[in-house]
N, C-alpha and C positions, 0 to 999 in steps of 0.2 A: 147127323154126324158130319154131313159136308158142310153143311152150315158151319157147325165147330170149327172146323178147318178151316174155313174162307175167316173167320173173325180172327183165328191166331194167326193167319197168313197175313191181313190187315195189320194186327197190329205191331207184329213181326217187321210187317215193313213202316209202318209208324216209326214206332222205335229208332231204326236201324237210319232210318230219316233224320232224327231228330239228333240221332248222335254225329251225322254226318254235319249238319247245317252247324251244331256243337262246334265241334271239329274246324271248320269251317272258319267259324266267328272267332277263336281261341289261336287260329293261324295269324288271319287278319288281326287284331287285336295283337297279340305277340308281334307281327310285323310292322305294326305302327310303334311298337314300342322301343324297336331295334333301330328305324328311323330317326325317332325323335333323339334318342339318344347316341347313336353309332353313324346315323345313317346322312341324307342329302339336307334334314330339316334339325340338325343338330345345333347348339347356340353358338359354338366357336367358328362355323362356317364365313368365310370370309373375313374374318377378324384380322388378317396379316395380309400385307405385301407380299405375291408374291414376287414378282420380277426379281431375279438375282440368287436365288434359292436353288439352285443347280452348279457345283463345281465344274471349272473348264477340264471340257476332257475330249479326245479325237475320234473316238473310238471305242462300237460297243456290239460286244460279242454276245449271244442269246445260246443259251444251254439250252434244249428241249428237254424236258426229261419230265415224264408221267404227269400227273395230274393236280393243278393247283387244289383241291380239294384233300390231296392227302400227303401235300409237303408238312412238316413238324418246322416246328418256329424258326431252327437255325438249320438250314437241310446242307450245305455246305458243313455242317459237323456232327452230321450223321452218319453212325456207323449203318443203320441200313440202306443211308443212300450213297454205296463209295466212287460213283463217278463226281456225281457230284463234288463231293470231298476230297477226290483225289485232283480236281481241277483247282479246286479251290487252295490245298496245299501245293500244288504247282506254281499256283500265282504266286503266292505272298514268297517259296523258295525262288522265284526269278526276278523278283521285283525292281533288283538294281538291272536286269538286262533289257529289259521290255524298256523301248524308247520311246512310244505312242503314246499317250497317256488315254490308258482303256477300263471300262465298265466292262464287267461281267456280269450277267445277269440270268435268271433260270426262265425257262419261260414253259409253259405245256408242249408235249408231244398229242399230237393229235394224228392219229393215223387214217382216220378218214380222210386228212386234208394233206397226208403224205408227209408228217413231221413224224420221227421216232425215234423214240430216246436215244441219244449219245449225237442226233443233226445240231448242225453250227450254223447257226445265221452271223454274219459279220455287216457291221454299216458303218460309213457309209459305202464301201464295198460290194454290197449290194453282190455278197456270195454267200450259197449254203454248202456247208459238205455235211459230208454226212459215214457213219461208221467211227463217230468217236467212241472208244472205249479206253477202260481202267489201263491197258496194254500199251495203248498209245500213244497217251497225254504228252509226255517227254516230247514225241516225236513233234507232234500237234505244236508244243509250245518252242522247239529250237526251227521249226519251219513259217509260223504262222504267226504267232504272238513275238517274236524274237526277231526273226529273219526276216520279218514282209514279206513272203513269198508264197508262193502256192504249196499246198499240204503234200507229200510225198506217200503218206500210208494213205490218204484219203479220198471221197470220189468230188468232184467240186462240181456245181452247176452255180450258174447263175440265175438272179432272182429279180423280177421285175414288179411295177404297180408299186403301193404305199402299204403301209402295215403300222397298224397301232396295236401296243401294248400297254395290258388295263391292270393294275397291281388288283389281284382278286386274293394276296397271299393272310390268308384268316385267321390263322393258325399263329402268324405273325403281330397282327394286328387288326383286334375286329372291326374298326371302323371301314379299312379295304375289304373284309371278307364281305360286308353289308354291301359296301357301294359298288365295287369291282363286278359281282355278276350280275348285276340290274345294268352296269355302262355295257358291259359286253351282249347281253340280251338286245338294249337300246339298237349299241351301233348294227349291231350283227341286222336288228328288224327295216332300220332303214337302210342300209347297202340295198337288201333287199329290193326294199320299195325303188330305190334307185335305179337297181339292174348293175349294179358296182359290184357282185359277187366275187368276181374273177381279178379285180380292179383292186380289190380294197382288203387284206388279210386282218381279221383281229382274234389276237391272240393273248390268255393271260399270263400275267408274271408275276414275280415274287418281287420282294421288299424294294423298293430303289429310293428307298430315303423321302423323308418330310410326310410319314402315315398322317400326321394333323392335317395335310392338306386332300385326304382322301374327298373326291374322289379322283386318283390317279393315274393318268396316262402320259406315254411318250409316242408321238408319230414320226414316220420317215417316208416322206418323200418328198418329190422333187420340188424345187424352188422356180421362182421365175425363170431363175437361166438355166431351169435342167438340173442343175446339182442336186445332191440329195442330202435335205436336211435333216438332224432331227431335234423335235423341239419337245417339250417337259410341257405339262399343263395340270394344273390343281383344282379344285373346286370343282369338279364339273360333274354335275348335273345330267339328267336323261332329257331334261330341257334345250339341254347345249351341245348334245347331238348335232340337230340338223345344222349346226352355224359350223361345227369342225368339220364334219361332210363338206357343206357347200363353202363355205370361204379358205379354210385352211387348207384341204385336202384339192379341191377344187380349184382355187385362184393362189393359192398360197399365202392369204393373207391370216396374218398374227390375231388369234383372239385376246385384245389387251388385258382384257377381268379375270383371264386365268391361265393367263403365260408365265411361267415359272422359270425360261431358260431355256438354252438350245445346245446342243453337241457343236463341238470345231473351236475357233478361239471367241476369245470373249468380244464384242460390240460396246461401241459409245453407246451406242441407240440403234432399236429398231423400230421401221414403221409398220405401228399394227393395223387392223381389219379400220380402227375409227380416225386412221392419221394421227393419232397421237404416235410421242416416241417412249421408246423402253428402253430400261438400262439392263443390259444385258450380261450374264455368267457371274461370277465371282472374279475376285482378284488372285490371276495366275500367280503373282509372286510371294504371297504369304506361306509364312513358314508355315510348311504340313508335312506330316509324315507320306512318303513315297507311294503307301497301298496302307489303304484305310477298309478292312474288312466290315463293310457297314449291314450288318444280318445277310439278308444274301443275296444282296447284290456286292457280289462277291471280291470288287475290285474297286479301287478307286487310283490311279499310279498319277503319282506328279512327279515322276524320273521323264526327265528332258533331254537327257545329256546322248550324242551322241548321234547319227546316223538314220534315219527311217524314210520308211514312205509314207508321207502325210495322207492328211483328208482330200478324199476325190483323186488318189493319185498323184498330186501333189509330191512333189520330192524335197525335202527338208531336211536340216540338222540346223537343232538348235541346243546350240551347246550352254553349259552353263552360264560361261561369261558372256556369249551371245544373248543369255534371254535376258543374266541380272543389269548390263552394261548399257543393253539397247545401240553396240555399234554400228551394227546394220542393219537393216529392215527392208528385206529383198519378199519381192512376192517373185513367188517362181512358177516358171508358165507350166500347165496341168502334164504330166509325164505318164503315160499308160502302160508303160511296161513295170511288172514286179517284181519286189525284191529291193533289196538297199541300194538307194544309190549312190551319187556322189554327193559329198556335202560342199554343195553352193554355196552359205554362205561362207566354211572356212575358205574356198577357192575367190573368194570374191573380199575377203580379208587379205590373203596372201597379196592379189592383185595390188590393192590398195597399199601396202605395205610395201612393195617393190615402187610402186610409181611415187610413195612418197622419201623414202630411202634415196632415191634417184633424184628425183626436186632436190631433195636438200645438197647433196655431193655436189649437185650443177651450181647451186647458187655460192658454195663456198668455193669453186671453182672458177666462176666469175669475181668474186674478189679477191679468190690471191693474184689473178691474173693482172685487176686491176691495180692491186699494190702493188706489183713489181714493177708496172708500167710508170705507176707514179715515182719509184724510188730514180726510175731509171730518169726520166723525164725532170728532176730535180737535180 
């Protein structure tokens, strides 16, 4: 009888073996095939240009909220997700007021790492608050998106180190769902190995345009001179990990094979990781609509007009006829205090206009002066 036992117990575990190893083969197998089709070894992989493939824009804002695994394709028009939605219908109601031109974009709450639903990352600001809700968006967006200023309902800290965001949104498009958790798996195993835990935030997010280039990411941090960049990349690979660690993240240098575009104004050229140059953003002056709801990332504002506090602090107004006219082109030295400031360049138009007003009255001033001398003088 124990005999009996020990042979069904055997083949019990036989069995239960072979369905496992099944299992197993039927994963693998299903994930090569998600690859070849969806995934890093797809046909269309590298087939485009990217450089240039990112709209110019100053400013970009990171909704936390729950878990890229269980966002639905359009989550900004979701009625079960109403901050979301209720952000998102804020944007597009303010869009002539908002002078920045800003991305909005979802990104994971992770509570282990102290993100939770309704926190606002802002860059290159390089501030989080935190206690956005459905109750306070108005507030949120006549203080923060509108004003330039520090949030009045909100708690604000600020945020240090670099942070890349991997579009993992699936639901949206599955070639990101494929590639986005293997890049975040990647980057997250080498930080690791690095000892950059603390140094290096990666976090997923939802849709930010161009899924044919998955696999997609955007980094932010600082540049040779300390500013904080951020830059768009395509293509990329679990391969191309350790070159974004060590050259991008590290030295600050451009991976040119899958640089896509960077945040702030647009570049003649930049120099990338191989000395080669890139052309860089789009063309700020093509006719587009003000806010382009692109799935969800949730904003896209090309309204210029008017007042702000630019990138890095920067203080700017670049008004209409300023940007279509190209009168002036002041770069204006970095200002740390928040909130709207003055617009330099209309004060530096006014100037101009006075000193030329004046020129002119003095030189027809020297000639009536001179004709009366002459008349007299004859």
């Amino acid at each position: 009888m124990l005999l009996t036992r020990f042979i069904t117990s055997i083949s019990h575990f036989n069995s239960k073996s072979n369905f496992l190893l099944l299992s197993s083969a039927t994963m693998s197998s299903t994930a090569a095939v998600d690859d070849a089709k969806h995934g890093f070894s797809r046909p269309e992989m590298y087939k485009q240009n990217l450089a240039g493939t990112v709209d110019s824009y100053d400013r970009h804002v990171f909704l936390c909220y729950k878990n890229h695994r269980v966002w639905p394709p359009r989550v900004e028009a979701s009625d079960d997700d109403p901050l979301v939605k209720r952000v998102a219908t804020a944007f597009k109601a303010r869009k002539n007021d908002i002078v920045v031109k800003t991305k909005i974009t979802v990104c994971e709450a992770r509570e282990e790492d102290g993100y939770s639903d309704g926190d606002v990352l802002i860059f290159p600001e390089m501030i989080k608050y935190k206690g956005l809700k459905e109750s306070n968006v108005d507030s949120f967006f006549d203080d923060v998106m509108v004003g330039c200023k520090s949030w009045g309902d909100g708690v604000q800290n600020a945020v240090a180190g670099s942070y890349i965001f991997v579009c993992a949104h699936g639901s949206r498009d599955v070639r990101c769902g494929v590639c986005g958790p293997v890049l975040i798996d990647k980057l997250n195993e080498e930080i690791q190995l690095r000892g950059l835990k603390d140094q290096i935030s990666v976090m997923a997010c939802s849709h930010v345009g161009g899924h044919k280039y998955a696999g997609n990411l955007i980094t932010f941090s600082p540049g040779p001179d300390g500013k904080i960049m951020g830059h768009w990349y395509g293509y990329v690979t679990p391969n191309d990990v350790p070159a974004l660690l060590d050259q991008h993240i590290a030295k600050g240098e451009v991976i040119q094979k899958l640089w896509r575009g960077q945040m702030g104004p647009p570049l003649d050229e930049l120099k990338g990781a191989n000395d080669q140059k890139l052309a860089n953003g789009d063309d700020t002056h093509k006719s587009k609509k003000n806010v382009e709801l692109e799935s969800n990332n949730l904003s896209n504002n090309e309204n210029v007009a008017g007042c702000c506090q630019g990138v890095n602090g920067v203080s700017c107004c670049r008004s209409a006829s300023f940007e279509q006219n190209k009168v002036v082109d002041e770069t204006v030295e970095a200002n740390k205090k928040q909130g709207c400031q003055v617009c330099w360049s209309w004060r530096v138009l006014q100037q101009r206009d006075i000193l030329t007003a004046t020129g002119i009255l003095g030189a027809l001033a020297v000639v009536a002066v001179g004709y009366r001398f002459y008349r007299r003088s004859g």
